[in-house]
C-alpha positions in Angstrom: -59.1 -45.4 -21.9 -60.0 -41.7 -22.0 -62.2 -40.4 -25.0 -59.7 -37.7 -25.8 -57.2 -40.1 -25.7 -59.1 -42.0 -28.2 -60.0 -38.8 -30.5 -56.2 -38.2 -31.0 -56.2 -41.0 -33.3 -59.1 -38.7 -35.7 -56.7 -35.2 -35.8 -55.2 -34.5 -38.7 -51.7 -34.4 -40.0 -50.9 -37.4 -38.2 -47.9 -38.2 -40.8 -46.9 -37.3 -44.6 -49.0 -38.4 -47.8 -47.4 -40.1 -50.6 -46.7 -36.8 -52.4 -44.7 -35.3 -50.3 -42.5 -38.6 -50.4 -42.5 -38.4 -54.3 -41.4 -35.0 -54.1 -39.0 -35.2 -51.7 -36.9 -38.7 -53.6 -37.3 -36.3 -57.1 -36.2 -33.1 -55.8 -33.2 -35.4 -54.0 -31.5 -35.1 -57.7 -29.4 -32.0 -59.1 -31.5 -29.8 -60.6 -35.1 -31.5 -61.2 -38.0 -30.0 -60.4 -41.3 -31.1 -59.4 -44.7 -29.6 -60.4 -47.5 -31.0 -58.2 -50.8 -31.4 -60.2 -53.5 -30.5 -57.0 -54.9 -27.5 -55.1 -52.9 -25.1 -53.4 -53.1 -26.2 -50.6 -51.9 -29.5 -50.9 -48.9 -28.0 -52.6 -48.3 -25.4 -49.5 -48.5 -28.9 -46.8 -46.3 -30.2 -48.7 -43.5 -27.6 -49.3 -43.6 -26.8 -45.5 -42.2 -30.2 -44.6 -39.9 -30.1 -47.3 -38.3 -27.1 -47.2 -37.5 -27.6 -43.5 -35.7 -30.5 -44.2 -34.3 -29.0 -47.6 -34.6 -24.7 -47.7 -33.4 -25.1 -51.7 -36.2 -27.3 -52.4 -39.1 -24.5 -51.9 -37.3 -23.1 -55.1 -37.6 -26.1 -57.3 -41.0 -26.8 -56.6 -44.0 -25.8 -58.2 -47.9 -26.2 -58.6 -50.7 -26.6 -61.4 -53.3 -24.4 -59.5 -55.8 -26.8 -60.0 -59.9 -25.0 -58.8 -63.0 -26.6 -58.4 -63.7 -25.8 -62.1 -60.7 -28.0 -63.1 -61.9 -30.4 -61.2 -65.2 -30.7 -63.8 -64.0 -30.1 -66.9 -60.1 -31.6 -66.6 -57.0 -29.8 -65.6 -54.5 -30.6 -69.0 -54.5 -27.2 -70.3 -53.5 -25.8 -67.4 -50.9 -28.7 -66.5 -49.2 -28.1 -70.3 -48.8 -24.9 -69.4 -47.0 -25.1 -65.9 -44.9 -27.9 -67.1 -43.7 -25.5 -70.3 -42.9 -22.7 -67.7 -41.3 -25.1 -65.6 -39.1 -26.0 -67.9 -37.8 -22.7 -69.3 -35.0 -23.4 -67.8 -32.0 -25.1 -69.6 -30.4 -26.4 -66.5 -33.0 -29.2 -66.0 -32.2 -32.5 -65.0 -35.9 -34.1 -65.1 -39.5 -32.9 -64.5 -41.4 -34.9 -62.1 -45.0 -34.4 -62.2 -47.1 -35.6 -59.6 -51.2 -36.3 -59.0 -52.9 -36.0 -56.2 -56.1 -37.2 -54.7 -58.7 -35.6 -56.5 -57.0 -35.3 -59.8 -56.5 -39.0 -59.8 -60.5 -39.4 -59.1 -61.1 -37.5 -61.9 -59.4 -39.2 -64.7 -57.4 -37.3 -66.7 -55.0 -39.0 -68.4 -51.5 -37.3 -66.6 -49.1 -40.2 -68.2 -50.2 -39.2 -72.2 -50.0 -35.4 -71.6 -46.3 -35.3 -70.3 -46.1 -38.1 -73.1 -46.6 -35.8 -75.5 -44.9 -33.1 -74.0 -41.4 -31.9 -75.1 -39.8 -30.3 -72.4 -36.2 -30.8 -73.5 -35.5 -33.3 -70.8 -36.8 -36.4 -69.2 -40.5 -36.2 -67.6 -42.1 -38.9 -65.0 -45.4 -38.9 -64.1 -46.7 -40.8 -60.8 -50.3 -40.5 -59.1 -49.2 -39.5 -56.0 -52.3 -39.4 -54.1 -52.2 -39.7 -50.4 -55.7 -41.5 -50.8 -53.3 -44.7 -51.7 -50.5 -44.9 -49.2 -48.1 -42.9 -47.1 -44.3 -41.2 -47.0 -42.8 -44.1 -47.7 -44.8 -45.1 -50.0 -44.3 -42.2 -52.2 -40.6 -42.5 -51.8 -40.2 -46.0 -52.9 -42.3 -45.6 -55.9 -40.4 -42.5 -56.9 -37.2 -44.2 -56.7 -37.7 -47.2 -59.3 -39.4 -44.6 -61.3 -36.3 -42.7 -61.2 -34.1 -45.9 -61.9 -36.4 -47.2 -64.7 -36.1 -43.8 -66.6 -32.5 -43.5 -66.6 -32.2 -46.3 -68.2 -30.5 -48.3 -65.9 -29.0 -51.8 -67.3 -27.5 -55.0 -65.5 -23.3 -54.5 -65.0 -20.6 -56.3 -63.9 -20.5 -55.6 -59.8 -17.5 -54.2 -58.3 -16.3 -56.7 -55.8 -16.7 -55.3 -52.2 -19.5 -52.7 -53.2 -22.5 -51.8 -51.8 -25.7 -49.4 -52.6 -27.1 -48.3 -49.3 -31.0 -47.9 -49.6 -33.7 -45.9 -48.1 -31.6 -42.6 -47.1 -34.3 -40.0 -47.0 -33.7 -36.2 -47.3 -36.3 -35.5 -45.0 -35.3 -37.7 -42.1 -33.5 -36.1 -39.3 -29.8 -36.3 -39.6 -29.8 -38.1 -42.9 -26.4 -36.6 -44.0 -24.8 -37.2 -40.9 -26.1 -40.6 -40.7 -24.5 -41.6 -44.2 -21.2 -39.6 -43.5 -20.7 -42.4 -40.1 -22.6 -45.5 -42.4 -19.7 -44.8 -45.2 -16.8 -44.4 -42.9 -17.6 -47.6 -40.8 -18.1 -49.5 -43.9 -14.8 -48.4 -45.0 -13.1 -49.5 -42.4 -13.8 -52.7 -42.7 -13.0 -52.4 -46.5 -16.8 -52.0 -47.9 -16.6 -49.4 -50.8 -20.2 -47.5 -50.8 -21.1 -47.4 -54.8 -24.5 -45.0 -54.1 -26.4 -43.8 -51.9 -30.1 -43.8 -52.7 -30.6 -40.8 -52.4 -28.5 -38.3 -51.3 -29.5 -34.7 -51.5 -27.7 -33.5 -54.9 -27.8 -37.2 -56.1 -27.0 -36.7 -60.3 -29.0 -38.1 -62.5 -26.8 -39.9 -64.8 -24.8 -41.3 -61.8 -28.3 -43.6 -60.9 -26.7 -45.7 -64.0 -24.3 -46.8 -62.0 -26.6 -48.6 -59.6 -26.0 -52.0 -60.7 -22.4 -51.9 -60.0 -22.8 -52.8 -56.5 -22.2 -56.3 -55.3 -24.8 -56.0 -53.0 -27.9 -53.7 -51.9 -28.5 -52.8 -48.4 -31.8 -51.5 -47.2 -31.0 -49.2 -44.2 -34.9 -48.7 -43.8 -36.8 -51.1 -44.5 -40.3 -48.8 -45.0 -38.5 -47.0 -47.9 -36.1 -49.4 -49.5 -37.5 -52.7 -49.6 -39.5 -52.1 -52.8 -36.9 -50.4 -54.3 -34.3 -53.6 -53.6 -37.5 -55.7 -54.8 -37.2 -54.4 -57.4 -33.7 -54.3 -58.2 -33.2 -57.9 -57.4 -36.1 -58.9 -60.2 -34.4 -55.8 -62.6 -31.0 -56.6 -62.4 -30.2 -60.0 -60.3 -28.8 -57.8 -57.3 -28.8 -59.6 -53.9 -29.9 -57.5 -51.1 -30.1 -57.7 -47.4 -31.9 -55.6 -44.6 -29.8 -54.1 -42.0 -31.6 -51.1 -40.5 -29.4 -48.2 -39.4 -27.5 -49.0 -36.3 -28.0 -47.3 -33.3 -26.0 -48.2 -30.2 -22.0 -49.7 -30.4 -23.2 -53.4 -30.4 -25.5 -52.7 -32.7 -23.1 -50.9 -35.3 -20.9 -53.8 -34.9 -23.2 -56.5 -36.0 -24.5 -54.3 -38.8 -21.4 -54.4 -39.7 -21.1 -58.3 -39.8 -24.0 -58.8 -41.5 -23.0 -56.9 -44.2 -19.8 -58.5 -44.8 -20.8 -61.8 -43.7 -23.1 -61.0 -47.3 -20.2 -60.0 -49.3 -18.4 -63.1 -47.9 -15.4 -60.6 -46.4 -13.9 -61.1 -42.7 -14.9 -57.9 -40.7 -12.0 -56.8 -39.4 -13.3 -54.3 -36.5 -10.4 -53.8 -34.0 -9.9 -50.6 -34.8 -13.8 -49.9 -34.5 -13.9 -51.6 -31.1 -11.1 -50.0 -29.6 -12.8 -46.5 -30.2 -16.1 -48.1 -28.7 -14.2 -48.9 -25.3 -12.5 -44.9 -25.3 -16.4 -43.9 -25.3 -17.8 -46.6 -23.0 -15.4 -45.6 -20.2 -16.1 -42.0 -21.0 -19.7 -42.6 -20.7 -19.7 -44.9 -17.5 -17.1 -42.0 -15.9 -19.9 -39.0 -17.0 -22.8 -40.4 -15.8 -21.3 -41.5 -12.6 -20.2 -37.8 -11.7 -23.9 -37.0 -12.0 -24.9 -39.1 -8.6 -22.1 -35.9 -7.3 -25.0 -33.6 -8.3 -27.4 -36.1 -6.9 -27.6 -39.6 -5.8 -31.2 -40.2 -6.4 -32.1 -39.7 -10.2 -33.0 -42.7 -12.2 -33.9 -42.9 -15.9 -36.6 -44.6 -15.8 -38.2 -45.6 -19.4 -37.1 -45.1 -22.9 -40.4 -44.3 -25.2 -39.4 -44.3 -28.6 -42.4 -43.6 -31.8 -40.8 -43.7 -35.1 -41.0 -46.1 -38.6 -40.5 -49.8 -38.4 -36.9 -50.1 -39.0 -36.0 -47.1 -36.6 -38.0 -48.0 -34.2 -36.8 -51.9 -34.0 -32.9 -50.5 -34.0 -33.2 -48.1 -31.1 -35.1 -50.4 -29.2 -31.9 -53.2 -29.7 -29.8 -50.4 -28.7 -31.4 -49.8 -25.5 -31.8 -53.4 -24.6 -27.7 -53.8 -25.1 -26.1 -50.0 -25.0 -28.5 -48.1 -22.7 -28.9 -50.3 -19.3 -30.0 -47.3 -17.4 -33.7 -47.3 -18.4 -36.0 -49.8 -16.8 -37.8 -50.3 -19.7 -38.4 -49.7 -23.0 -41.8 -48.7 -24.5 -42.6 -48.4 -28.3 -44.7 -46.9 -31.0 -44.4 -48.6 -34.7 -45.8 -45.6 -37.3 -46.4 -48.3 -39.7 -46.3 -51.9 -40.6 -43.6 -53.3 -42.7 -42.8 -56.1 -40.4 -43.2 -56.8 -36.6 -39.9 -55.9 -34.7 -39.2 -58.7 -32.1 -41.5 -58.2 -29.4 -39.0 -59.5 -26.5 -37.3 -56.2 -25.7 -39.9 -53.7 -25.0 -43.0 -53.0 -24.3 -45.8 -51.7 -27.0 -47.8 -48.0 -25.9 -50.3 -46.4 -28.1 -51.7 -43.8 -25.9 -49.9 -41.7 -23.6 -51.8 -43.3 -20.7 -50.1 -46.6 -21.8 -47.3 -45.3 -20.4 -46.6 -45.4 -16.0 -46.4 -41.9 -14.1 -43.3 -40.9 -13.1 -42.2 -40.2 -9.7 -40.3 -36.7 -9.0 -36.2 -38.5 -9.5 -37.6 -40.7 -12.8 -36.7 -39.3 -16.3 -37.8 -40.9 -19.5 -35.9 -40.5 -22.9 -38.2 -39.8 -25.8 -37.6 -40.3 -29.5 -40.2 -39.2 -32.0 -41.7 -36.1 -33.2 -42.2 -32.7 -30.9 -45.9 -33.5 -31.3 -45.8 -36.5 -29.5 -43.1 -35.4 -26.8 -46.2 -32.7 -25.8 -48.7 -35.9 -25.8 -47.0 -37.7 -23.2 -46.4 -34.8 -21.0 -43.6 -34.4 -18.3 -41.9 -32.5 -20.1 -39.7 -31.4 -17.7 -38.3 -34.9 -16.8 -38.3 -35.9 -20.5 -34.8 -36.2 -22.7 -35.8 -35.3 -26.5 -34.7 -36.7 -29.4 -36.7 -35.9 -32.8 -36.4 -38.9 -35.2 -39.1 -37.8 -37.6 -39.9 -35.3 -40.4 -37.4 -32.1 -39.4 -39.2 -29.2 -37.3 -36.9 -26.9 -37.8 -35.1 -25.1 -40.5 -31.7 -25.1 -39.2 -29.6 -28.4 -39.8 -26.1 -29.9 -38.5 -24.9 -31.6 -41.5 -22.6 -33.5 -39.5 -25.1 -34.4 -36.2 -26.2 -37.7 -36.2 -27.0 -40.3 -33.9 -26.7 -43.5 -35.9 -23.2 -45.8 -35.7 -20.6 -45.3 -33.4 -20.3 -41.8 -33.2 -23.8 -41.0 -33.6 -24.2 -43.7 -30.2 -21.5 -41.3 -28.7 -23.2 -37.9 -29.4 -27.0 -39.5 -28.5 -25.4 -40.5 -25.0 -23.3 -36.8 -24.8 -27.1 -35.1 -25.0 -28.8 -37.8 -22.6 -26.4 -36.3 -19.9 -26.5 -33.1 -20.9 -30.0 -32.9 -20.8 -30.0 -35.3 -17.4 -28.0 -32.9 -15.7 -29.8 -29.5 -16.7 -33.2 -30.9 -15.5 -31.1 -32.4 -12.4 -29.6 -28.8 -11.9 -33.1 -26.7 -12.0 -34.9 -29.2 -9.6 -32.0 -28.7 -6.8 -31.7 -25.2 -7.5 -35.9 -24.8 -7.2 -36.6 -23.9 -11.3 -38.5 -26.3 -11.7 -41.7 -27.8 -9.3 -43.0 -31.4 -9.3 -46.6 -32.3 -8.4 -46.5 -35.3 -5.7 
């Protein structure tokens, strides 16, 4: 293994701390804000990611200021007075204030002044330090915070309903994602009760939680504390079905969820649109060997969370039988994905050269597409924290539609790279 290659592990900014998961689950609600107790520039890391997934969220957010003074003599005074100018406002929902590293080192006592606060409407405290976990981490414990405040209580369940868990703002295609979950649920006569969360989720709605027959934890990474949780809180059965990627895989998602609720999953009408797109698919990629008769897609190298990462790799195994193989990257450990369809990489010398006709699809983060190089031959799909500001609310690439749009932009980016190497554009090393 190469030393640089090693050293990549040491570089910064790697993934999100805690706080920025916090913020992003409070800030999810209709008008809360957030005030971040920490530096400035913890705050600025932090609103960066956020507002690209979220531009309204930069508005919302806020920070305590804290200085290397604070830091000696405790930061309270300062904290009572953001909070009070946070909360000038009468529109407010909630005030979430979170802690971060060194604030929580130092002591101060963050639950008993919001305690004593009145801010005229609910407050939540959390040490959010990115000392003591992750994203995800964040998320989850911001959630049942949320759910514990409102003042949620056990109710009778609507037959047929579900809460889908573990829809974050700041994943890719979240709101297109949930649009396709909720309509393929529907057709097989599953009523969505909530989403947790949607962006503009309202706080007295999050009552309604325990109305759901069932919980579903669409990421595992986020939502399995929070349906932990729930199932101690409220006697609400859940079940983990990650977000479906691929037709085969929508399908069974679909079955296990109603093989939960004890419903038949009528699907015929869902299959017949699968077989309109397969034979669309198998007739576009075959006009490509018209352009030319040698490509092949070689490898599909996929680095992403647990429950993403284990879907995809499903849906190349059964939906995607062009690549050769599959090679992934789990971002953290919630559980081992089943080892039998693909192959693990950790450094991009993991991963085989590719010859001048090979292409490789890639799904993870920009970052990453630049670490494995040929970027010319590779197909890009970014299944991380957004890197850009500008957002289709529709796009997704999860169900049966999303499987339709991910294979529409394989080929269109297949045939573009196909195109410049015939026409000369682009120059391969051999």
């Amino acid at each position: 293994m190469k030393t640089d290659e090693k050293l990549k592990r040491w570089q910064p900014c790697q993934g999100y701390c805690q706080m920025t998961g916090a913020a992003s689950a409070f800030l999810s609600v209709t008008g809360s804000k957030v005030v971040m107790n920490c530096p400035r520039w913890c705050a600025v890391l932090a609103e960066r990611e956020l507002a690209n997934a979220v531009k309204e969220y930069e508005q919302r957010l806020f920070c305590s200021e804290v200085l290397e003074p604070d830091l000696l003599y405790g930061v309270s005074e300062k904290l009572k007075q953001a909070i009070a100018e946070a909360c000038a406002s009468p529109q407010n929902s909630l005030l979430a204030v979170l802690t971060s590293c060194s604030l929580s080192l130092i002591g101060d006592d963050i639950k008993g002044v919001c305690k004593n606060l009145q801010p005229g409407c609910p407050i939540i405290a959390v040490d959010a330090g990115g000392l003591s976990g992750e994203y995800w981490n964040g998320w989850s414990r911001a959630v049942i915070e949320l759910l514990e405040c409102s003042g949620l209580q056990p109710a009778a369940p609507e037959p047929s309903s579900v809460n889908l868990i573990g829809s974050s703002t700041c994943y890719p295609n979240w709101e297109g994602d949930m649009l396709e979950l909720k309509r393929m649920l529907k057709s097989v006569g599953v009523k969505v009760n909530l989403c947790l969360l949607d962006n503009g989720t309202v706080w007295e709605d999050l009552k309604k939680t325990g109305k759901a027959e069932l919980n579903v934890v669409i990421n595992e990474e986020l939502g399995l504390p929070v349906a932990e949780w729930l199932q101690e809180k409220l006697q609400q059965k859940y079940i983990i079905a990650d977000t479906p990627y691929g037709f085969s895989q929508s399908i069974e998602w679909l079955r296990k969820i109603t093989a939960a609720l004890d419903l038949d999953c009528n699907a015929d009408y869902l299959l017949t649109e699968i077989k309109i797109f397969q034979d669309s698919i198998f007739d576009t990629f075959a006009a490509l060997r018209d352009y030319d008769n040698n490509w092949q897609l070689k490898r599909m190298v996929i680095s992403a969370g647990s429950s993403c990462a284990r879907s995809l790799a499903q849906a190349a195994a059964y939906d995607l039988p062009l690549p050769e193989k599959c090679f992934v990257r789990i971002s953290n450990s919630c559980r081992n994905a089943d080892e039998n369809n693909y192959h693990k990489w950790q450094y991009a010398d993991d991963l085989p050269q590719l010859d001048s006709d090979e292409y490789q699809i890639f799904c993870g983060t920009d970052r990453e597409r630049i670490e494995i190089g040929d970027i010319e031959k590779t197909i890009y799909f970014n299944l991380a924290m957004p890197a850009a500001r500008l957002h289709i609310n529709r796009e997704t690439y999860a169900g049966i539609n999303g499987w339709a749009y991910f294979m529409q932009s394989t080929f269109s980016q297949l045939k573009q790279f196909i195109y410049l190497k015939m026409t000369g554009k682009i120059f391969y090393k051999n």
